[in-house]
C-alpha positions in Angstrom: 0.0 0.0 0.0 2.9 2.3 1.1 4.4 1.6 -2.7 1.2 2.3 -4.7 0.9 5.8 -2.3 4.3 6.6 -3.6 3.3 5.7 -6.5 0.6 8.0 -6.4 2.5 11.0 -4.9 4.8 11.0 -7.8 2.3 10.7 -10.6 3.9 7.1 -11.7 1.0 4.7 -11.7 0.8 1.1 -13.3 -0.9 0.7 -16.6 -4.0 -1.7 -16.3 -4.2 -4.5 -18.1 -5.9 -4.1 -21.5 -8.4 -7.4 -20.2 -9.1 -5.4 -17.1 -9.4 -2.1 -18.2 -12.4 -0.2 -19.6 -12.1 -1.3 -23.0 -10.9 -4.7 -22.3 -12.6 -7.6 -23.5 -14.1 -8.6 -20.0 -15.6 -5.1 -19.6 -17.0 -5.3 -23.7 -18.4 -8.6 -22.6 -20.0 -7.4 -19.4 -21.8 -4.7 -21.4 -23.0 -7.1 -24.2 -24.4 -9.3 -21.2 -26.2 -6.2 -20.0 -27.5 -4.8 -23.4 -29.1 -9.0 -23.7 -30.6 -9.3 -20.5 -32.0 -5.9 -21.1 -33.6 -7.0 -24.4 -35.1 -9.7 -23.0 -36.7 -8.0 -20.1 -38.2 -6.0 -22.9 -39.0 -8.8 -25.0 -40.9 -10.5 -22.4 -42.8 -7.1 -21.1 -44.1 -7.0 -24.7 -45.1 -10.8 -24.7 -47.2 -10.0 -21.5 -48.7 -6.9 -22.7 -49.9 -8.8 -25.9 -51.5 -11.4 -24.0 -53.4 -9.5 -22.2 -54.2 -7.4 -25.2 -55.7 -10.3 -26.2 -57.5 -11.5 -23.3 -58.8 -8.0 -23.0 -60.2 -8.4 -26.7 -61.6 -11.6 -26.1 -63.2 -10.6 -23.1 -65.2 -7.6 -25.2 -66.4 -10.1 -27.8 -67.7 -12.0 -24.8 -69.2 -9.3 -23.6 -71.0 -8.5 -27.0 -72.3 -11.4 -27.4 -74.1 -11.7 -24.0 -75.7 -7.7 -25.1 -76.5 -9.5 -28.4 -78.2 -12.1 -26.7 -80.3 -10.1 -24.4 -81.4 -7.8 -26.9 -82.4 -10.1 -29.0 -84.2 -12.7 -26.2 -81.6 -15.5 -26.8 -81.7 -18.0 -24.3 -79.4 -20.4 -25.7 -76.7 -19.3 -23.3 -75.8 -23.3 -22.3 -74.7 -24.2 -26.3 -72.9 -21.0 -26.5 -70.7 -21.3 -23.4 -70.2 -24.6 -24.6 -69.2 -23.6 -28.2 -66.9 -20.2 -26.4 -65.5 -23.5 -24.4 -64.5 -25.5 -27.2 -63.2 -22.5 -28.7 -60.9 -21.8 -26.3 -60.0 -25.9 -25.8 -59.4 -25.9 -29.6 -55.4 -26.6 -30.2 -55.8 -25.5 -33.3 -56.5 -22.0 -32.5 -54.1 -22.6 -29.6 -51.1 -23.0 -31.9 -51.5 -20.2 -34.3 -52.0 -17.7 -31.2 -48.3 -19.4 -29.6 -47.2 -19.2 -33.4 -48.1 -15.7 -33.7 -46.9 -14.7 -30.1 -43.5 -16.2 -31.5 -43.6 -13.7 -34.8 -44.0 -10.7 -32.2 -41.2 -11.7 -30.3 -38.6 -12.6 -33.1 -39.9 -9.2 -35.1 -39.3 -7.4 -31.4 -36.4 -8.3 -31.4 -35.1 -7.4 -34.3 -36.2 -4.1 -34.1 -34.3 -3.8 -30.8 -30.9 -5.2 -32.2 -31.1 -2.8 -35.4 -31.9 0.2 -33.0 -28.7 -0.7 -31.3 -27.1 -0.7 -34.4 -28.0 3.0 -35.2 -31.2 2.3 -37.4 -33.8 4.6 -37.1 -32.4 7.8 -37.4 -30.4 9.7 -40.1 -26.8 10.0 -39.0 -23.8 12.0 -40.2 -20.3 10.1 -39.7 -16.7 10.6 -41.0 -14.0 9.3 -42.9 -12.6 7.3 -40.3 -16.3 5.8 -39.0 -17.0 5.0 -43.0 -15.8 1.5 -43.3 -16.9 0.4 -39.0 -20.5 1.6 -40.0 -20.7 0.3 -43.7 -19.2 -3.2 -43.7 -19.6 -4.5 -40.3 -23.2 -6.0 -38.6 -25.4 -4.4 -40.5 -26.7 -5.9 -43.9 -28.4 -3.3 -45.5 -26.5 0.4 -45.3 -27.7 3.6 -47.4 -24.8 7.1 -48.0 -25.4 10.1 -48.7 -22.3 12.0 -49.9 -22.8 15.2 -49.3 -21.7 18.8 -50.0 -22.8 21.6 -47.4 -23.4 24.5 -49.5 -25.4 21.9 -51.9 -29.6 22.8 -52.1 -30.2 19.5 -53.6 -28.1 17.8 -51.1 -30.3 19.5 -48.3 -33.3 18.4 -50.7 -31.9 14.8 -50.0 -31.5 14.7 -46.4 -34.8 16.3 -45.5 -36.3 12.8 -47.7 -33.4 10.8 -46.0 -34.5 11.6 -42.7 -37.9 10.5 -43.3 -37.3 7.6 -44.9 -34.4 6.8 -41.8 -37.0 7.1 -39.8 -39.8 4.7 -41.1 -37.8 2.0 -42.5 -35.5 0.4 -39.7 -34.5 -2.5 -41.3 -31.9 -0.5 -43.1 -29.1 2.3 -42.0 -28.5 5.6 -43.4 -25.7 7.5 -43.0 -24.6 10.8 -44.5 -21.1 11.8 -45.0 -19.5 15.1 -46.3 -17.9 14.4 -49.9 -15.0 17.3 -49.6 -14.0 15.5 -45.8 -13.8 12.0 -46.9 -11.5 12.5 -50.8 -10.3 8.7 -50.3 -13.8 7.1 -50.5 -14.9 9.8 -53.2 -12.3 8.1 -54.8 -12.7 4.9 -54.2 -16.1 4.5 -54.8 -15.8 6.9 -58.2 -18.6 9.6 -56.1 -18.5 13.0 -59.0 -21.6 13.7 -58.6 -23.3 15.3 -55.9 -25.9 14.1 -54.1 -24.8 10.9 -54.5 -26.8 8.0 -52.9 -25.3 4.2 -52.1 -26.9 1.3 -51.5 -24.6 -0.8 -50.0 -25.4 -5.0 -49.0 -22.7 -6.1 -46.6 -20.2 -3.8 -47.8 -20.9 -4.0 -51.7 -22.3 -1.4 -53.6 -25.3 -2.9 -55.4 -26.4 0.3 -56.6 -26.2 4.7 -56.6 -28.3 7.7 -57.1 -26.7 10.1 -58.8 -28.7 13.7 -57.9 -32.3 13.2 -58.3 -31.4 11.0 -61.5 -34.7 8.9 -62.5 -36.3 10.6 -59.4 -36.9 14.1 -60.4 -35.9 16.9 -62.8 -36.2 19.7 -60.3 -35.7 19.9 -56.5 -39.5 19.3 -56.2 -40.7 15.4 -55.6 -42.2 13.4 -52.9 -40.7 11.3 -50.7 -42.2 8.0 -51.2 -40.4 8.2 -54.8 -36.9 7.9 -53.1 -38.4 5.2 -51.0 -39.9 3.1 -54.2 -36.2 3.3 -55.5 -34.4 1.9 -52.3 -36.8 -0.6 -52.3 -36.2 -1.7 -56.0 -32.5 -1.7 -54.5 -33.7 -4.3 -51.8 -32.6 -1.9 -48.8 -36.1 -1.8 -47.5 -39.8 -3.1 -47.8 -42.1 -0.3 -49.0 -45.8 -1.0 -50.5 -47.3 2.7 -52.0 -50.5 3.3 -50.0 -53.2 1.7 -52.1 -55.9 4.4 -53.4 -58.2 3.8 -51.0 -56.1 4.2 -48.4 -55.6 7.7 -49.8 -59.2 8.7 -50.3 -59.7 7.4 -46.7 -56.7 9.4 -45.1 -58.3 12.5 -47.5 -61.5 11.7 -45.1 -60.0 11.6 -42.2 -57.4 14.8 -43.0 -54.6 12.6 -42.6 -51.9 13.7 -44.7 -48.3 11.8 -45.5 -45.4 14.5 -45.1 -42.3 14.4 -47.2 -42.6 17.1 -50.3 -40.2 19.9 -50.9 -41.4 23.4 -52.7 -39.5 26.1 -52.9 -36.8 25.4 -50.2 -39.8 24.6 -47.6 -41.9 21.4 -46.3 -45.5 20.4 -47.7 -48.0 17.6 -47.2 -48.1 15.7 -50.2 -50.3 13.2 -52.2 -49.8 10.5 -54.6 -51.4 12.5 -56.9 -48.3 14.9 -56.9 -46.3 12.6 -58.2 
């Protein structure tokens, strides 16, 4: 002890060992550990709260049917109880509740791991974080390269962002094209905005401005989404028009339209 406060006066300390230190493997592993058990914890909140979702729902039907019956004089309550028993005694119906309970879980999850790996939101990283955040866990990665002073670069992360935010099954990033010269290089980006869709590190395809997209800086969103989607970076389905006259009626509108440097609500009909 009287060594280490010597030690200590004179501002000579030992060096930890990388295993034991902060970023050593045992501490990375402790913090995986904790990042599981707390994805579990969720996971299994969610599993309860759907259960009783669905208790609660039964329960209403229940409940309906008993007003149904008394309003209409039923008195056949004896072969209904019997039937809601069998119902409920039915495997059948058991196994595609436990089978769908399962799909909740395993898409659950998977939203919570691509959260943790930065989906979701719209980021901006550098040179240095280009090849960590595009060719390690995640499968699916969309860059923007980027000048600052650029309108239709701004143009393209306003849709970015939106699209970031709704599809989390993929990543998008945004880097600035005059800070990162050796990937403008190595991935031939001239033009600018350029767009990548990369698939575990590959390029499988580019945007080059609003080529294909748009002649002016004027275009809704969901036409940036149809062409990541034709790159297989995400899962989009164009609201049907239905859909569109019934969000009309109820004055919901989908956001995502530049004009003139500002944001509108747009329709499909715009496009």
């Amino acid at each position: 002890m009287d060594e280490l406060k010597d030690k200590h006066a004179r501002g000579v300390q030992e060096r930890d060992d990388p295993d034991r230190a902060p970023t050593g493997e045992p501490y990375r592993q402790i913090q995986r550990q904790g990042m599981e058990r707390a994805r579990q914890e969720q996971t299994r909140k969610e599993e309860e709260r759907q259960v009783q979702i669905m208790r609660i729902q039964e329960l209403k039907e229940q409940v309906q049917r008993q007003v149904n019956k008394e309003e209409n004089g039923d008195d056949e309550d004896d072969s209904d109880d019997e039937w809601l028993n069998e119902l409920e005694s039915d495997p059948t119906l058991e196994a595609i509740r436990e089978q769908r309970l399962e799909q909740m879980r395993r898409e659950h999850l998977q939203k919570l791991e691509n959260r943790a790996k930065g989906h979701g939101e719209y980021r901006t990283i550098s040179q240095d974080e280009f090849l960590p955040e595009c060719t390690s866990s995640s499968e699916w990665v969309v860059v923007h390269f980027f000048h600052e002073d650029f309108l239709k670069c701004k143009v393209m992360d306003h849709h970015l962002k939106l699209v970031a935010e709704q599809h989390i099954e993929c990543k998008f990033l945004r880097i600035d094209a005059q800070k990162a010269p050796f990937f403008c290089a190595k991935l031939k980006v001239k033009t600018l905005p350029t767009v990548l869709v990369l698939q575990e590190g590959n390029v499988v395809d580019r945007l080059l401005g609003f080529e294909g997209i748009s002649e002016g800086n004027e275009w809704p969103t969901s036409l940036l989404q149809k062409w990541i989607c034709a790159a297989g970076a995400i899962q989009y389905t164009p609201p049907s028009r239905e859909l569109q006259e019934e969000m009309k009626r109820l004055g919901i509108s989908v956001k995502g339209s530049i004009r003139k440097g500002g944001i509108r609500d747009y329709d499909e009909d715009d496009e």
